[in-house]
Biopython code that builds the backbone (N, CA, C, O; Angstrom):
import numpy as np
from Bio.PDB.StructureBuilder import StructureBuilder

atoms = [
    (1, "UNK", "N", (-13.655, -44.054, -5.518)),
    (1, "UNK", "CA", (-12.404, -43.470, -5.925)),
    (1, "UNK", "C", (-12.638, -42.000, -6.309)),
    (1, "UNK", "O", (-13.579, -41.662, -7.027)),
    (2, "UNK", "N", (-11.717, -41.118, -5.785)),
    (2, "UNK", "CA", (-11.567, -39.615, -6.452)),
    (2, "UNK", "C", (-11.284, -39.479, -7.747)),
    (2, "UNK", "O", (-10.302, -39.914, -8.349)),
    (3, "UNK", "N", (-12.443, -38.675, -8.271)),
    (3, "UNK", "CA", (-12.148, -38.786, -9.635)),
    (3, "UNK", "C", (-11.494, -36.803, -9.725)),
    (3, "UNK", "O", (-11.907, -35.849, -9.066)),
    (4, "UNK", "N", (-10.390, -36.838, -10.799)),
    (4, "UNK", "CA", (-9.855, -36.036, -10.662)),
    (4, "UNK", "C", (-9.882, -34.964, -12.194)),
    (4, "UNK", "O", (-9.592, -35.293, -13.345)),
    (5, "UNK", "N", (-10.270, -33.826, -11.748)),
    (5, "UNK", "CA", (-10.922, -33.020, -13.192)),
    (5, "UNK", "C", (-9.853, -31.825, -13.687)),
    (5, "UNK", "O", (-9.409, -31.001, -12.887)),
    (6, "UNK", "N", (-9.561, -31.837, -14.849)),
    (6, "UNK", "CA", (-9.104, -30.858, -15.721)),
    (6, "UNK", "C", (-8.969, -29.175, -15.650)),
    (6, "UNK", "O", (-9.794, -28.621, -16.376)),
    (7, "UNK", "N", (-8.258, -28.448, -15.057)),
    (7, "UNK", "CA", (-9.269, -26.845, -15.020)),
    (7, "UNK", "C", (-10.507, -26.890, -16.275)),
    (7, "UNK", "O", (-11.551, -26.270, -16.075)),
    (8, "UNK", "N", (-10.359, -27.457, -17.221)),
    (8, "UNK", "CA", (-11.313, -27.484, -18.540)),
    (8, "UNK", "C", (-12.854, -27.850, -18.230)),
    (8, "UNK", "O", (-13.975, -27.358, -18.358)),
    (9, "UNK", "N", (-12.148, -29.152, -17.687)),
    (9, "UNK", "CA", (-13.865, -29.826, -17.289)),
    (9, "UNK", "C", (-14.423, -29.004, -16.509)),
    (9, "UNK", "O", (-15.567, -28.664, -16.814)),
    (10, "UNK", "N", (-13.629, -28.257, -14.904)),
    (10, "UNK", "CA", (-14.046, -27.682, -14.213)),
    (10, "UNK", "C", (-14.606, -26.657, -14.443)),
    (10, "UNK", "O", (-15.538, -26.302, -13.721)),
    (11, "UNK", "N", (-14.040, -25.628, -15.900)),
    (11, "UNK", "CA", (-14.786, -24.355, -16.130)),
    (11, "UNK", "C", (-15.970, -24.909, -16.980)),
    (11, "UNK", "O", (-17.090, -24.400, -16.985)),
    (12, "UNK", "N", (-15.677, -25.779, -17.550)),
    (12, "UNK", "CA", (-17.233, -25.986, -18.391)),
    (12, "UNK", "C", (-18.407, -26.711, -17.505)),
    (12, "UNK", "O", (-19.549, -26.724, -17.962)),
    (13, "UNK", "N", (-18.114, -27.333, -16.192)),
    (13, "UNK", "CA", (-19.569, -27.311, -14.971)),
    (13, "UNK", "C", (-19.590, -25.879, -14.524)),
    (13, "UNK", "O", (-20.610, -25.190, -14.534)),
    (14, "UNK", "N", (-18.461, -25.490, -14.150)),
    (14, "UNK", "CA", (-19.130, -23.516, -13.451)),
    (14, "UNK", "C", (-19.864, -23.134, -14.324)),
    (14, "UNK", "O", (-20.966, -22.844, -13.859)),
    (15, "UNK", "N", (-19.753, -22.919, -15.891)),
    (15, "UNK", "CA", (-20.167, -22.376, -16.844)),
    (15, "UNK", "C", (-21.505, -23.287, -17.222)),
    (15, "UNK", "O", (-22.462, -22.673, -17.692)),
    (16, "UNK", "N", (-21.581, -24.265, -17.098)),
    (16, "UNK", "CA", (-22.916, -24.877, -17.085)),
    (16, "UNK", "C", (-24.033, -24.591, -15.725)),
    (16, "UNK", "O", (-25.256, -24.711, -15.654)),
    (17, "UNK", "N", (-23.187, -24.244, -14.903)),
    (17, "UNK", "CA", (-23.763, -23.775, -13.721)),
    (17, "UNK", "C", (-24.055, -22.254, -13.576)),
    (17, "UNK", "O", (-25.126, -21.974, -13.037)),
    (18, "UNK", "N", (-23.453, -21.486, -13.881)),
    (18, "UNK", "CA", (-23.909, -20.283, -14.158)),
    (18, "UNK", "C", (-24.616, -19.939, -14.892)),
    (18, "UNK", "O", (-25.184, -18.856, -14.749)),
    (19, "UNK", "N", (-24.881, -20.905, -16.162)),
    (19, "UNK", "CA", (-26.258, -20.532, -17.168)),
    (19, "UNK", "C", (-27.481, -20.823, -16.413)),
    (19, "UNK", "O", (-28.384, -20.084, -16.805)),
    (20, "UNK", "N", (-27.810, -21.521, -15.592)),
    (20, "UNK", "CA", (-29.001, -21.634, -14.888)),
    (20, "UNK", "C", (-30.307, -22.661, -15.776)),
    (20, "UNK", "O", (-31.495, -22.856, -15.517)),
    (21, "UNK", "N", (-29.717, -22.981, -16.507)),
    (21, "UNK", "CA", (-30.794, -23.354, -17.311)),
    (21, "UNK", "C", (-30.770, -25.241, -16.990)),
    (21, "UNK", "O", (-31.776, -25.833, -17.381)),
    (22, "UNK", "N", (-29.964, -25.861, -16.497)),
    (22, "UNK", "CA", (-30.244, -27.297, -15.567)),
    (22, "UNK", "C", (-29.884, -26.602, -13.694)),
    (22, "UNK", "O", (-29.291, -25.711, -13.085)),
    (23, "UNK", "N", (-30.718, -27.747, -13.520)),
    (23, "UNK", "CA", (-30.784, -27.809, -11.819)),
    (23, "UNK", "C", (-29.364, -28.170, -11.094)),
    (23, "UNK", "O", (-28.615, -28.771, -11.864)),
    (24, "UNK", "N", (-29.097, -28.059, -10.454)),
    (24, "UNK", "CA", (-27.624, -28.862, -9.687)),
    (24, "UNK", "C", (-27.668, -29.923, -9.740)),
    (24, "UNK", "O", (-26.637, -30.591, -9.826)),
    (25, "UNK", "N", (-28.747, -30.404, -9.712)),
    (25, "UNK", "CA", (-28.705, -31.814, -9.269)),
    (25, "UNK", "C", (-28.706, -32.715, -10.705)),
    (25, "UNK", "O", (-28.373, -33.899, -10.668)),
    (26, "UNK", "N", (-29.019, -32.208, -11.692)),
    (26, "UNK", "CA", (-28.667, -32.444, -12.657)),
    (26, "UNK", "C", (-27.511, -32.243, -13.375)),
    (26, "UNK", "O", (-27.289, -33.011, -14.311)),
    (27, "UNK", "N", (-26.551, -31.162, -13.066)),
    (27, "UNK", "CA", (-25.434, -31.179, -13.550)),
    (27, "UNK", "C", (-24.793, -32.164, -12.637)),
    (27, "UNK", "O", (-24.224, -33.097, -13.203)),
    (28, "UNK", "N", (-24.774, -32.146, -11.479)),
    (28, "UNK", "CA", (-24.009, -33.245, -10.641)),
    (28, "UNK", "C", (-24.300, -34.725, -10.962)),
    (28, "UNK", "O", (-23.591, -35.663, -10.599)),
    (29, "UNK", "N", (-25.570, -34.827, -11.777)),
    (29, "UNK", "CA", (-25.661, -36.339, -12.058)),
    (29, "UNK", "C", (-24.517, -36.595, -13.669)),
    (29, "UNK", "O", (-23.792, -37.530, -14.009)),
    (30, "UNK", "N", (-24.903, -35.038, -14.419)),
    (30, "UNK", "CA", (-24.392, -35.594, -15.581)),
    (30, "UNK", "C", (-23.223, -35.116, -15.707)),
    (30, "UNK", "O", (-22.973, -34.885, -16.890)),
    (31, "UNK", "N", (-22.104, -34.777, -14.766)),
    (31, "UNK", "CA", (-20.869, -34.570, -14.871)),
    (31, "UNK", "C", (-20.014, -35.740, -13.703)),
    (31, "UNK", "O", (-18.885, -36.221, -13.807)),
    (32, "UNK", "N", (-20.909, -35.910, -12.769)),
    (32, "UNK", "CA", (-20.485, -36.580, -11.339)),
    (32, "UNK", "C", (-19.610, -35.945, -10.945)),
    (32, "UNK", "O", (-18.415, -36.156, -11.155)),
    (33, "UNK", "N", (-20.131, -34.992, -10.254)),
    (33, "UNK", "CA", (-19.771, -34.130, -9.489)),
    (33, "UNK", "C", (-20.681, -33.622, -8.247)),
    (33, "UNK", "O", (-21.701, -32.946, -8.383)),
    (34, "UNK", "N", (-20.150, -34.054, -7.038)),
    (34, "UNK", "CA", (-20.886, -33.223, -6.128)),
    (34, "UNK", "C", (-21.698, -31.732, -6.415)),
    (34, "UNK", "O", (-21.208, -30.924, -7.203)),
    (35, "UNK", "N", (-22.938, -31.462, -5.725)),
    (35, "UNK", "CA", (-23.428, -30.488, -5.672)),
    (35, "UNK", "C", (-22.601, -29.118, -5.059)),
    (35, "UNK", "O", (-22.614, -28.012, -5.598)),
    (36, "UNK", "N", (-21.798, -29.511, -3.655)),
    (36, "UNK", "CA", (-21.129, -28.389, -3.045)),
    (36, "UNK", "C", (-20.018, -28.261, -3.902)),
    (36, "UNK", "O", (-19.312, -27.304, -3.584)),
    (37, "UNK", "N", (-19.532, -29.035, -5.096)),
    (37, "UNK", "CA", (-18.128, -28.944, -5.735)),
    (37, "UNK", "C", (-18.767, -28.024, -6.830)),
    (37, "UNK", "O", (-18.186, -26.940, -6.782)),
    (38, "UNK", "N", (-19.455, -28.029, -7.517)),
    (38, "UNK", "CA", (-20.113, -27.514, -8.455)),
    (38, "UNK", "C", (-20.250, -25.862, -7.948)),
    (38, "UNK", "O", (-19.908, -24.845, -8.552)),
    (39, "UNK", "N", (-20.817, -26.001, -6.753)),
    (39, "UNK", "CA", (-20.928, -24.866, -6.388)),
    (39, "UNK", "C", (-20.124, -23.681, -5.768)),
    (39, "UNK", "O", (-20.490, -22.521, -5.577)),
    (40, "UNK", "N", (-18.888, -24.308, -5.497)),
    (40, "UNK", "CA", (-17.442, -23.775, -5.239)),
    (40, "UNK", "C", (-17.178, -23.136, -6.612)),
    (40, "UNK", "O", (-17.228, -21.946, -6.923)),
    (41, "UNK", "N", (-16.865, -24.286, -7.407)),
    (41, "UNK", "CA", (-16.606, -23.773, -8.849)),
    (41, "UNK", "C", (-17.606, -22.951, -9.444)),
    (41, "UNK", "O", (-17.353, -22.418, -10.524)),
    (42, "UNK", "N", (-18.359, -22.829, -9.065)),
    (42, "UNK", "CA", (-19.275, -21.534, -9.853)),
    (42, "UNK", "C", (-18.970, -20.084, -9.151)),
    (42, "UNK", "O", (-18.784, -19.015, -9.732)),
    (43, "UNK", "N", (-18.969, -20.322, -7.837)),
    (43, "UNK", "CA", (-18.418, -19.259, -7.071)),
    (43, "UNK", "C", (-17.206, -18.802, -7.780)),
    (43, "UNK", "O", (-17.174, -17.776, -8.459)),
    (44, "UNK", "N", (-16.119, -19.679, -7.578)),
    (44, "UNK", "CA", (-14.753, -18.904, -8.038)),
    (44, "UNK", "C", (-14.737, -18.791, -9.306)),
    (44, "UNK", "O", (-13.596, -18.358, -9.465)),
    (45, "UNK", "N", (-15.367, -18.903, -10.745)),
    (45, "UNK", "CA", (-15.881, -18.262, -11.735)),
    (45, "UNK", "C", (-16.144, -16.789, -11.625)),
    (45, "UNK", "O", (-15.351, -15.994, -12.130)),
    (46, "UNK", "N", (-17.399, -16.316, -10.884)),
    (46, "UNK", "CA", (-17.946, -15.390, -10.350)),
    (46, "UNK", "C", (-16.825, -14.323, -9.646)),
    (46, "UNK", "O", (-17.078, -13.123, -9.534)),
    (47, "UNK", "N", (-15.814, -14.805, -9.284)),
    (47, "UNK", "CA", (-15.219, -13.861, -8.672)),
    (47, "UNK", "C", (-13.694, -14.002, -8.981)),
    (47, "UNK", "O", (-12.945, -13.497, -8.144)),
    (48, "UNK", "N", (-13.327, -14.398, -9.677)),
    (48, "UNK", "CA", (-11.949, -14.620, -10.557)),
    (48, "UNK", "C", (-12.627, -14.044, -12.152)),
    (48, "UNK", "O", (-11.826, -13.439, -12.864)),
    (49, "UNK", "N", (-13.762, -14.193, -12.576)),
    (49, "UNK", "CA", (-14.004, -13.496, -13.858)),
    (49, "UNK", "C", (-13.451, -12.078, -14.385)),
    (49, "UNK", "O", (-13.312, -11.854, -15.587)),
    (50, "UNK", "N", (-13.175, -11.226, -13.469)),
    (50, "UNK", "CA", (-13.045, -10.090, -14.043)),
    (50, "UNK", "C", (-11.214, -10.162, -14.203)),
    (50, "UNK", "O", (-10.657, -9.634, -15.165)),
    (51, "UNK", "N", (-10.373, -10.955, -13.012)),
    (51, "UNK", "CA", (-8.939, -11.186, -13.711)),
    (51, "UNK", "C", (-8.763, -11.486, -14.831)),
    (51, "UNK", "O", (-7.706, -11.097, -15.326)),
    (52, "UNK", "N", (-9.707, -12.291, -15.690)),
    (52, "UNK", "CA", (-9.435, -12.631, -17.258)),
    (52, "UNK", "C", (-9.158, -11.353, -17.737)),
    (52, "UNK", "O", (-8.019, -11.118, -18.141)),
    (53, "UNK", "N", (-9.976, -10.530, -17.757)),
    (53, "UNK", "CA", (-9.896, -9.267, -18.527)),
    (53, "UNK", "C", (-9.250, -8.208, -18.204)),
    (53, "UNK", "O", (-9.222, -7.145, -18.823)),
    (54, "UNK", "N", (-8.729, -8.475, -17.246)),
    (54, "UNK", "CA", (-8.037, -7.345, -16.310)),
    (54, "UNK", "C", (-6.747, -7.276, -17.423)),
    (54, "UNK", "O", (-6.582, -8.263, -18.140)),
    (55, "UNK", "N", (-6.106, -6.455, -17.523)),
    (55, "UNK", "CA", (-5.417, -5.727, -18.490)),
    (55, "UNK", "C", (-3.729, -5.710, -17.454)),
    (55, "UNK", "O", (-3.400, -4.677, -16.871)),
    (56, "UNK", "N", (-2.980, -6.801, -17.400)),
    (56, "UNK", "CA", (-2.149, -7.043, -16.442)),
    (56, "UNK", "C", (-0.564, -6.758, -16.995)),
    (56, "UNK", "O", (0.406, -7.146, -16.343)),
    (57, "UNK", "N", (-0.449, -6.124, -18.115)),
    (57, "UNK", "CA", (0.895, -5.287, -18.616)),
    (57, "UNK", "C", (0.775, -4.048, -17.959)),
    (57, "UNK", "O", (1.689, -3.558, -17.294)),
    (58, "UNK", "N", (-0.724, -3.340, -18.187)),
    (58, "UNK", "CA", (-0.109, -2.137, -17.218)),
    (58, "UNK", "C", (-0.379, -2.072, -15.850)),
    (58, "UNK", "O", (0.203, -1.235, -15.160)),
    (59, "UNK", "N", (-1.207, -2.866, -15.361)),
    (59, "UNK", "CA", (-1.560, -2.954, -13.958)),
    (59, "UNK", "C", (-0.228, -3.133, -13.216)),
    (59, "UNK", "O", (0.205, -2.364, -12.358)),
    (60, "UNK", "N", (0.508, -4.530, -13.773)),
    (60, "UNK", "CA", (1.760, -4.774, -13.180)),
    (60, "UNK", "C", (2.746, -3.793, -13.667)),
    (60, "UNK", "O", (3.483, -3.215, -12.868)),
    (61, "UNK", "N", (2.789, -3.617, -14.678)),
    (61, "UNK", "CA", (4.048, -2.678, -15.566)),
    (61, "UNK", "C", (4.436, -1.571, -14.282)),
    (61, "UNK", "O", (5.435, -1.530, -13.563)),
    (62, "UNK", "N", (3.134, -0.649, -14.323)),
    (62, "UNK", "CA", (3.117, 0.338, -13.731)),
    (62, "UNK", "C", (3.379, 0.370, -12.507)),
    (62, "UNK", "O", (3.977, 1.335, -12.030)),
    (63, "UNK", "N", (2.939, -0.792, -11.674)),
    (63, "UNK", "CA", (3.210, -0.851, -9.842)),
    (63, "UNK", "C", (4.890, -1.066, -10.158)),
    (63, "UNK", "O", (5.475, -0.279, -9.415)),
    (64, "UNK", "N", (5.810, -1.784, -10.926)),
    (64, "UNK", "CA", (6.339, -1.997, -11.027)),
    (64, "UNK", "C", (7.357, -0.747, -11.190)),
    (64, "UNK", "O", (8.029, -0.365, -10.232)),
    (65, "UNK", "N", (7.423, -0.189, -12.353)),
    (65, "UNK", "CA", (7.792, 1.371, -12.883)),
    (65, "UNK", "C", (8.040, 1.702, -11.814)),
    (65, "UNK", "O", (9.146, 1.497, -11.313)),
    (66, "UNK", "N", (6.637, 2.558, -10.930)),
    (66, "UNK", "CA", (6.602, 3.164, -9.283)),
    (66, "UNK", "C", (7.800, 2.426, -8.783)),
    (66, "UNK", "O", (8.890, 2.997, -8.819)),
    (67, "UNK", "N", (7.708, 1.315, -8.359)),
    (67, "UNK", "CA", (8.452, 1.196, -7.565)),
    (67, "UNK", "C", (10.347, 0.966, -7.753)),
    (67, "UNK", "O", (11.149, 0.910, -6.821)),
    (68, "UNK", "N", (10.703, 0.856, -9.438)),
    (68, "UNK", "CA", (11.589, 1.286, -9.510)),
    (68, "UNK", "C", (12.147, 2.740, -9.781)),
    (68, "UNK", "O", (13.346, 2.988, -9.907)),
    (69, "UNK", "N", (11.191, 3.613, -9.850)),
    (69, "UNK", "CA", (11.492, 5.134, -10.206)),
    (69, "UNK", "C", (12.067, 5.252, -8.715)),
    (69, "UNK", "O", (13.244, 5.516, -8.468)),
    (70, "UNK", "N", (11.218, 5.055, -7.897)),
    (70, "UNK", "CA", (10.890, 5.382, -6.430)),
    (70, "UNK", "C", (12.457, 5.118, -5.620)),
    (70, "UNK", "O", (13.075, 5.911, -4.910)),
    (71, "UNK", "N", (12.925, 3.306, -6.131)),
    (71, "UNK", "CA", (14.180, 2.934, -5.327)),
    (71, "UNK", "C", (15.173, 4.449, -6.064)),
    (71, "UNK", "O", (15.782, 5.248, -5.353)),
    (72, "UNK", "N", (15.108, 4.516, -7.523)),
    (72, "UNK", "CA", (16.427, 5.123, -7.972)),
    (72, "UNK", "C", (16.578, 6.469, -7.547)),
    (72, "UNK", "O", (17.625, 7.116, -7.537)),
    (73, "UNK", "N", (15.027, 6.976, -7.064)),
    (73, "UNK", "CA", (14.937, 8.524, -6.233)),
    (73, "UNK", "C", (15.692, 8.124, -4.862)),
    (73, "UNK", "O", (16.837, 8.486, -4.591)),
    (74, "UNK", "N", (15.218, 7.658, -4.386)),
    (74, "UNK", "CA", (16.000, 6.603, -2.787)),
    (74, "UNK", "C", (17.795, 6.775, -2.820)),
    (74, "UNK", "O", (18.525, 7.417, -2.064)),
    (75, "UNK", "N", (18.095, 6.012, -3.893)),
    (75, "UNK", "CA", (19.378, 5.640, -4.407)),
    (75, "UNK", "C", (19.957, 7.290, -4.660)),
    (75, "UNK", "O", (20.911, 7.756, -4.037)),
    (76, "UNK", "N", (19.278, 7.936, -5.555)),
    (76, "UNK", "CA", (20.097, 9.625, -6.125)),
    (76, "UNK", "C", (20.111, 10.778, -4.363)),
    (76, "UNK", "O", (20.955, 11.649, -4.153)),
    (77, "UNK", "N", (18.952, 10.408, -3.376)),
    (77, "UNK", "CA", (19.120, 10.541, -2.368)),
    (77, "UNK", "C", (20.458, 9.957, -1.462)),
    (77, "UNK", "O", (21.286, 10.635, -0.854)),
    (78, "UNK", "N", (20.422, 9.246, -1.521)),
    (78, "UNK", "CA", (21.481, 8.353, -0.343)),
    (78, "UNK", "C", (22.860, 8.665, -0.952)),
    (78, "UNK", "O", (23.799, 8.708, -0.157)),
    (79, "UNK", "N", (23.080, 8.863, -2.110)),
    (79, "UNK", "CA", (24.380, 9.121, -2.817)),
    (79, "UNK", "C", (24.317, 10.817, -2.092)),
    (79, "UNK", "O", (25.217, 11.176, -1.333)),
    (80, "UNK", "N", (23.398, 11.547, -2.371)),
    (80, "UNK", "CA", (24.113, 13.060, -2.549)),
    (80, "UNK", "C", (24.386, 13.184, -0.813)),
    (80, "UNK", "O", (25.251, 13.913, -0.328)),
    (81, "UNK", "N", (23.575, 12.424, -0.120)),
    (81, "UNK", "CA", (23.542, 12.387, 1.396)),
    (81, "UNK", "C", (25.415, 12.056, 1.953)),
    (81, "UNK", "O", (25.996, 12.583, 2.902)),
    (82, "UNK", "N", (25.910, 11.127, 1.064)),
    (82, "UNK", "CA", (26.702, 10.513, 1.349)),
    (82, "UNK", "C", (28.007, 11.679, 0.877)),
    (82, "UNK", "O", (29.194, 11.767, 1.189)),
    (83, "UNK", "N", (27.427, 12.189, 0.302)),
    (83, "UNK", "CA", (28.812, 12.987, -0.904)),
    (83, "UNK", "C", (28.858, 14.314, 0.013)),
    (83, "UNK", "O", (29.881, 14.973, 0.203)),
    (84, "UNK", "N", (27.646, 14.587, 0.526)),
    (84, "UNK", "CA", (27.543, 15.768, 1.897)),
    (84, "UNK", "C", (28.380, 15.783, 2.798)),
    (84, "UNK", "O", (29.218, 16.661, 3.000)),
    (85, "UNK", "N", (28.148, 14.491, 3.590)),
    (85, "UNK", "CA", (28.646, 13.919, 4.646)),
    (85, "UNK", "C", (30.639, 13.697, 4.564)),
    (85, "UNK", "O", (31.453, 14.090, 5.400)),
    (86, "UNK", "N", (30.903, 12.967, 3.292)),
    (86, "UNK", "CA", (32.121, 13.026, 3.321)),
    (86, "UNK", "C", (32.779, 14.759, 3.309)),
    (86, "UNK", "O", (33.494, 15.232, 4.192)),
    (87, "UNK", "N", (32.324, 15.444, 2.121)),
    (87, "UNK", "CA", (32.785, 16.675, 2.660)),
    (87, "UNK", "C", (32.734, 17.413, 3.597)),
    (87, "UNK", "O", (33.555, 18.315, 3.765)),
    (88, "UNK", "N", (31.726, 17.163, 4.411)),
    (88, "UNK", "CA", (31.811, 17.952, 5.739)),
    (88, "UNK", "C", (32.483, 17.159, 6.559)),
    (88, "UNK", "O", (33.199, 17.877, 7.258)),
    (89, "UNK", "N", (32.594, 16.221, 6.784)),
    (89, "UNK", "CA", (33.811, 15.519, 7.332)),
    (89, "UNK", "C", (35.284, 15.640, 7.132)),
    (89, "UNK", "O", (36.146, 15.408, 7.980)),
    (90, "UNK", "N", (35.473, 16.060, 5.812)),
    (90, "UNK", "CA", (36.676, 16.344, 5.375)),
    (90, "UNK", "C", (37.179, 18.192, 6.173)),
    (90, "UNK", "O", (38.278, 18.686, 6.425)),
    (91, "UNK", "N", (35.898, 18.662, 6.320)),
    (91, "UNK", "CA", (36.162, 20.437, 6.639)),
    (91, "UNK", "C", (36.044, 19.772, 7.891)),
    (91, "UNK", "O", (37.204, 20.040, 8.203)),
    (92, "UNK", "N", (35.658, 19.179, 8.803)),
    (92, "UNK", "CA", (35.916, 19.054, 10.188)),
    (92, "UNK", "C", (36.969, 18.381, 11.028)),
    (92, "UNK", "O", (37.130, 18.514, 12.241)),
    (93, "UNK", "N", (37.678, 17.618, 10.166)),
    (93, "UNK", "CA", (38.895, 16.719, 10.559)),
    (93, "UNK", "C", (40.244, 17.830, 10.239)),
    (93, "UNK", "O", (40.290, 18.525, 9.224)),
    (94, "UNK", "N", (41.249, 17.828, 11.264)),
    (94, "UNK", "CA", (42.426, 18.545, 10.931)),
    (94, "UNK", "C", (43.147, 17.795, 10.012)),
    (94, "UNK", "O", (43.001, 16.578, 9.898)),
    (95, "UNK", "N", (43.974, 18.507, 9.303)),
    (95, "UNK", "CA", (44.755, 18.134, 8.222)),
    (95, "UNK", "C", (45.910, 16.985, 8.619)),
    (95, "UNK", "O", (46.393, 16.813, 9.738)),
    (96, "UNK", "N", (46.180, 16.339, 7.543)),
    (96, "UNK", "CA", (46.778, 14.947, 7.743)),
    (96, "UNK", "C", (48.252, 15.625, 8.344)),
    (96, "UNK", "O", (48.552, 16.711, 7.848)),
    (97, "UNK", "N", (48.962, 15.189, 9.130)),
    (97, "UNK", "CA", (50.508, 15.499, 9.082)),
    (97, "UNK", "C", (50.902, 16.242, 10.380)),
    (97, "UNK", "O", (51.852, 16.091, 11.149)),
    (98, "UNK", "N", (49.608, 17.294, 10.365)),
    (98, "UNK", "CA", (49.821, 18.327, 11.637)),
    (98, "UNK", "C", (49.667, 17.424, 12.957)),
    (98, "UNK", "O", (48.860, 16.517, 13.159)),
    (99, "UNK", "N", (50.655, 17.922, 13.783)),
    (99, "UNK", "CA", (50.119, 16.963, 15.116)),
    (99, "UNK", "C", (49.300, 18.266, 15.755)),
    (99, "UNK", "O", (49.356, 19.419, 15.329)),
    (100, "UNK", "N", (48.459, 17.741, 16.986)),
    (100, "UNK", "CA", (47.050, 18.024, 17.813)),
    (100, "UNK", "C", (48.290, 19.043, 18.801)),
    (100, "UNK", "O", (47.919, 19.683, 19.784)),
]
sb = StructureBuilder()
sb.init_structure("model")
sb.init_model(0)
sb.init_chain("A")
sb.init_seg("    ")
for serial, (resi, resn, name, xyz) in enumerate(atoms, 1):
    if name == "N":
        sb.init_residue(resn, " ", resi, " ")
    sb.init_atom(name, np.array(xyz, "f"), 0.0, 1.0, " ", f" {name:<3s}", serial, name[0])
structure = sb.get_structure()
């Protein structure tokens, strides 16, 4: 039967596995856990570690910010584009009433 583990249990074999100080084959006896499972989970320890600390108010804040400063520059563009366009449309159309 699949036995099915906790993120908890799972970080405390990576973390038993990354200390180096038992063999695999010993953590796999005393957790029962495959050797290649053990070793997945130590991997993605190793390379998900630095997201813990990653500082993700301004990482996100900021991509975020950018990209709403950015639409409302977009937006103050497309308005004055638009406010152009009607007036020069208005100087190029003959006046209402006159016939052609």
């Amino acid at each position: 039967m699949k036995k099915i583990f906790t993120p908890q249990q799972k970080a405390a074999v990576a973390l038993e596995a990354l200390k180096g100080e038992k063999s695999a084959a010993e953590i796999s006896s005393l957790y029962e856990v495959h050797s290649t499972q053990i070793k997945n989970w130590k991997n993605a320890l190793k390379e998900h570690a630095v997201d813990l600390f990653a500082d993700k108010r301004t990482k996100e804040g900021k991509t975020q910010e950018r990209l709403v400063e950015e639409l409302y520059r977009l937006l103050g563009r497309r308005e004055a584009e638009v406010a152009w366009l009607k007036k020069k449309l208005q100087l190029e159309l003959p006046p209402e009433g006159i016939p052609d």
